[in-house]
Rosetta silent file (secondary structure, phi, psi, omega in degrees, C-alpha in Angstrom):
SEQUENCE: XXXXXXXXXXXXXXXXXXXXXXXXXXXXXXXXXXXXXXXXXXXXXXXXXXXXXXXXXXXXXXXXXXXXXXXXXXXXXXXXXXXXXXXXXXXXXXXXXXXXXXXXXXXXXXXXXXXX
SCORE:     score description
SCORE:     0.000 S_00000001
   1 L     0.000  136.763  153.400    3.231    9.797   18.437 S_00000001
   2 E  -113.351 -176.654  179.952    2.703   12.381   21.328 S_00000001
   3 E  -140.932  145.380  171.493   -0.028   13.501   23.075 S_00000001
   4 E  -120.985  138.847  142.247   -1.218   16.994   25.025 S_00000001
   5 L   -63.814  152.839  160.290   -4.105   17.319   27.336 S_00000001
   6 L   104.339 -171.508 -160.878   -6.341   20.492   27.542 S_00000001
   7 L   -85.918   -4.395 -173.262   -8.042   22.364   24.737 S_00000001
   8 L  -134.426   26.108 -175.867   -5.294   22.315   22.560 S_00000001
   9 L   -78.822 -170.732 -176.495   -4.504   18.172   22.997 S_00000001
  10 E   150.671  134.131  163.572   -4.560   15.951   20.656 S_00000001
  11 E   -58.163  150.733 -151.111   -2.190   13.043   19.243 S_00000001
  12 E  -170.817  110.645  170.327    0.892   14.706   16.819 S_00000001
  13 L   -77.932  132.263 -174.145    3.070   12.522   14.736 S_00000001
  14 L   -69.541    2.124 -178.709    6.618   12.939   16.369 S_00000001
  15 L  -123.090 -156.514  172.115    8.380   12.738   13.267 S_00000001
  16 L  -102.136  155.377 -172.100    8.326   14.384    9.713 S_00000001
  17 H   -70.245  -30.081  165.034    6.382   13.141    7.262 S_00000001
  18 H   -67.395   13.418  171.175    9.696   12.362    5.187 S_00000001
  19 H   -85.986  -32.782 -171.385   10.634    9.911    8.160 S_00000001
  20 L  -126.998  149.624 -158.090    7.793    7.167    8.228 S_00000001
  21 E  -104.809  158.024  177.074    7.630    4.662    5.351 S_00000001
  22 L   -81.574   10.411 -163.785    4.273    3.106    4.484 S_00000001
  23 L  -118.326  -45.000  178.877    5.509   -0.024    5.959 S_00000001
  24 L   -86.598  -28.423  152.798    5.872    1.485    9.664 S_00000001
  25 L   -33.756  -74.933 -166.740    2.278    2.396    9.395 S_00000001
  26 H   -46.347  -43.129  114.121    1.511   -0.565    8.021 S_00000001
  27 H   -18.714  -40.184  168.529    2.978   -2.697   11.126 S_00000001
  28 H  -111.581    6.588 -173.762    1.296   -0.920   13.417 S_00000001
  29 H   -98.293  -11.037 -162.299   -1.529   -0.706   12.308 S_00000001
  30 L  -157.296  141.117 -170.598   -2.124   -4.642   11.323 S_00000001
  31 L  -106.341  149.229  165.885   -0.216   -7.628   12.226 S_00000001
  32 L   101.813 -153.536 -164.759    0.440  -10.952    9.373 S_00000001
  33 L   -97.685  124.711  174.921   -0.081  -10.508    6.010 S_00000001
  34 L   -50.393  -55.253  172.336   -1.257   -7.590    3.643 S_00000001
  35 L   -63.174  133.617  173.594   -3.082  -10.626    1.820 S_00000001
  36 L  -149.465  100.918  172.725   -5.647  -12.896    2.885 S_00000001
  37 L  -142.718  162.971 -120.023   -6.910  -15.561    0.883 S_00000001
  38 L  -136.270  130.244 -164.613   -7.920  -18.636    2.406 S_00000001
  39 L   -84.290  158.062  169.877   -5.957  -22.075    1.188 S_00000001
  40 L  -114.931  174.515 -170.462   -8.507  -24.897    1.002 S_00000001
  41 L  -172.608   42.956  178.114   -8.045  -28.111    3.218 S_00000001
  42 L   -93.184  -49.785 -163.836  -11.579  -29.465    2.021 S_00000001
  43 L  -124.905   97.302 -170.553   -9.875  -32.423    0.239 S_00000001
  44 L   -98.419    2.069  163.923   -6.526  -32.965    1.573 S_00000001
  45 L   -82.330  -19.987 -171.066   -5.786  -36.364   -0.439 S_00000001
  46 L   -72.648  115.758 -166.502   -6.491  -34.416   -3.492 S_00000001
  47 H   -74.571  -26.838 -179.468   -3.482  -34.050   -5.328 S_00000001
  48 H   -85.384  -30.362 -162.532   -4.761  -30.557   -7.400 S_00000001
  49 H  -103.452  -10.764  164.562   -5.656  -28.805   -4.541 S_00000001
  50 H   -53.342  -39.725  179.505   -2.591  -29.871   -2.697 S_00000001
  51 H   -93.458  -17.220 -166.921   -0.607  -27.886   -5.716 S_00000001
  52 H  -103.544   -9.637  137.558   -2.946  -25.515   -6.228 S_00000001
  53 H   -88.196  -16.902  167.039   -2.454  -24.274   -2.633 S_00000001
  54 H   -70.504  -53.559  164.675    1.211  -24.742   -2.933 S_00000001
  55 H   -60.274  -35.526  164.667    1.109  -22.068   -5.791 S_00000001
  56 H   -66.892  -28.041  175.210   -1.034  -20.158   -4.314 S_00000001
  57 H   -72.516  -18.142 -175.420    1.084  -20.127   -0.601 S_00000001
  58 H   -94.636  -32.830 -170.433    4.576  -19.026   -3.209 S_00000001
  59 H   -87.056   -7.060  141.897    3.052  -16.737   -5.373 S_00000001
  60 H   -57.979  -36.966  179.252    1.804  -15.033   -2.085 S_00000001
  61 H   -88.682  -28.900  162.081    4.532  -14.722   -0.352 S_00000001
  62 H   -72.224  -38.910  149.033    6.451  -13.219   -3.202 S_00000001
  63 H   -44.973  -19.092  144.130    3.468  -10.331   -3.363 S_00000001
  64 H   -36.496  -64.316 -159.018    4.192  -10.219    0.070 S_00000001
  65 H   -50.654  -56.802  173.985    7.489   -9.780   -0.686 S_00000001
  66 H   -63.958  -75.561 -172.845    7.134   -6.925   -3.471 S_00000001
  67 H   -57.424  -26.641 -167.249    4.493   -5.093   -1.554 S_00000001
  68 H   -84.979  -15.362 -170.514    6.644   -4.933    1.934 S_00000001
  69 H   -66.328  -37.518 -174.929    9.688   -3.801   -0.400 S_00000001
  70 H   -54.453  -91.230  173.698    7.026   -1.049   -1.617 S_00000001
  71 H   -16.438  -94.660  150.089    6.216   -0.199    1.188 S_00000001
  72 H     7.948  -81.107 -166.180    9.845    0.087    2.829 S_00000001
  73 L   -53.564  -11.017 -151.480   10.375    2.525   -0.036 S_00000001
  74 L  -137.625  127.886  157.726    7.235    5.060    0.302 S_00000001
  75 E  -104.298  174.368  178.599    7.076    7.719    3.026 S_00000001
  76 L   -78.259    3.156  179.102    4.123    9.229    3.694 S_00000001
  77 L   -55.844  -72.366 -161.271    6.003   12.869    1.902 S_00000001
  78 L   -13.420  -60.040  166.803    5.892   10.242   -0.950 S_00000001
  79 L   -71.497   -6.988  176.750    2.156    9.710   -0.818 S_00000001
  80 L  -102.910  -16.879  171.007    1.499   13.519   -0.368 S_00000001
  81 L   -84.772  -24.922 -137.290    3.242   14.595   -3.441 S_00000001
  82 E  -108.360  128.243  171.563    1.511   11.970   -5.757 S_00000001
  83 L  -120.852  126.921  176.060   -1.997   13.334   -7.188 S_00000001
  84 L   -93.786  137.552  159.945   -3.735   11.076   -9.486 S_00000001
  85 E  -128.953  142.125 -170.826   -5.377   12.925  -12.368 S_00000001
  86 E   -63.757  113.741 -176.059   -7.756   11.505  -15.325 S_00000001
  87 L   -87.965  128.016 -156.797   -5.342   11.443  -18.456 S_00000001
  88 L   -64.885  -54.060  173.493   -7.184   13.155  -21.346 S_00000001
  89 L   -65.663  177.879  167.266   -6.448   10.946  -24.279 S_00000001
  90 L  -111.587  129.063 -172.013   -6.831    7.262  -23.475 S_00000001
  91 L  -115.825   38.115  176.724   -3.303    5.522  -23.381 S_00000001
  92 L  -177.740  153.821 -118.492   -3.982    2.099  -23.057 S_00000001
  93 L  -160.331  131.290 -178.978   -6.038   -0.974  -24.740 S_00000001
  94 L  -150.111  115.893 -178.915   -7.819   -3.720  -22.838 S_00000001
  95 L    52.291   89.396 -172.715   -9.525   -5.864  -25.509 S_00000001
  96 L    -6.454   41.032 -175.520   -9.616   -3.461  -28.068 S_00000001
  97 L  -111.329   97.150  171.230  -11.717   -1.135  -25.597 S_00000001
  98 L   -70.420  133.573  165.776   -8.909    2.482  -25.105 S_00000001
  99 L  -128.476  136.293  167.406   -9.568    3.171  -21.452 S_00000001
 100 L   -38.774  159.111 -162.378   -8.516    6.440  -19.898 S_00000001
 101 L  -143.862  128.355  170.799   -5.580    5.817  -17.703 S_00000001
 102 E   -91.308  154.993 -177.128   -4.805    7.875  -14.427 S_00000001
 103 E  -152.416  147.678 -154.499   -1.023    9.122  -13.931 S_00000001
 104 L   -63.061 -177.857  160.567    0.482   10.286  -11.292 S_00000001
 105 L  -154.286  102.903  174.637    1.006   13.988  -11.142 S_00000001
 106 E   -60.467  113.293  165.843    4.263   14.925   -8.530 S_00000001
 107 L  -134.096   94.336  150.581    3.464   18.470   -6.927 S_00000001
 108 L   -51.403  136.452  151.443    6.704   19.073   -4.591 S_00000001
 109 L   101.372   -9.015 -158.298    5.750   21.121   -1.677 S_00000001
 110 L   -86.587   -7.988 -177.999    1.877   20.223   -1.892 S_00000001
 111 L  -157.110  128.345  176.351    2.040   19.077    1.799 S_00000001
 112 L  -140.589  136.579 -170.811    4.727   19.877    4.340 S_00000001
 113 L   -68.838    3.741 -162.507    5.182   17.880    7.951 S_00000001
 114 L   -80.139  -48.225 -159.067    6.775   21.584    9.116 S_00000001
 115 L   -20.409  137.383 -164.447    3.415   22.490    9.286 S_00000001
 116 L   -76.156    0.000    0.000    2.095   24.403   12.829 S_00000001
């Protein structure tokens, strides 16, 4: 980030938008874990909720895992090309309910960090 004083200040990201990953955001803007759900320690002799926080601390930390990879992987170009739009037929089945499905729609060029 810079900064200017004066009528025409303001904070300016110092890089291009194809430079910072959703991950370097994501770091500065919040420290720990994308996730937060809260282990119980109500019975701690209890043998279910002893495993049933033990599954819950591994299968967190591998969404952890997945999302920071994600992350890593996504600039914010990434996110400026991606348009969601309402897909006309419905392409997908949930109980035998078809629910419309959004899909991405890529428009190169729809945002550019050059910008003045």
């Amino acid at each position: 980030m810079t900064s200017a004083v004066g009528r025409s200040g303001g904070w300016r990201i110092a890089k291009g938008a194809d430079e910072i990953t959703v991950e370097q955001i994501h770091d500065a803007l919040q420290t720990g874990s994308a996730f937060s759900i809260a282990l119980s320690s109500d019975h701690s002799t209890c043998p279910v909720e002893g495993a049933v926080n033990t599954f819950l601390d591994q299968a967190m930390a591998d969404a952890e895992r997945a999302l920071r990879t994600r992350f890593a992987s996504t600039t914010i170009q990434d996110l400026a090309n991606i348009r969601l739009v309402w897909n006309a037929a419905p392409t997908q089945s949930v109980s035998g309910t078809a629910l419309p499905m959004l899909r991405p729609l890529h428009a190169p060029g729809a945002w550019s960090s050059k910008r003045g």
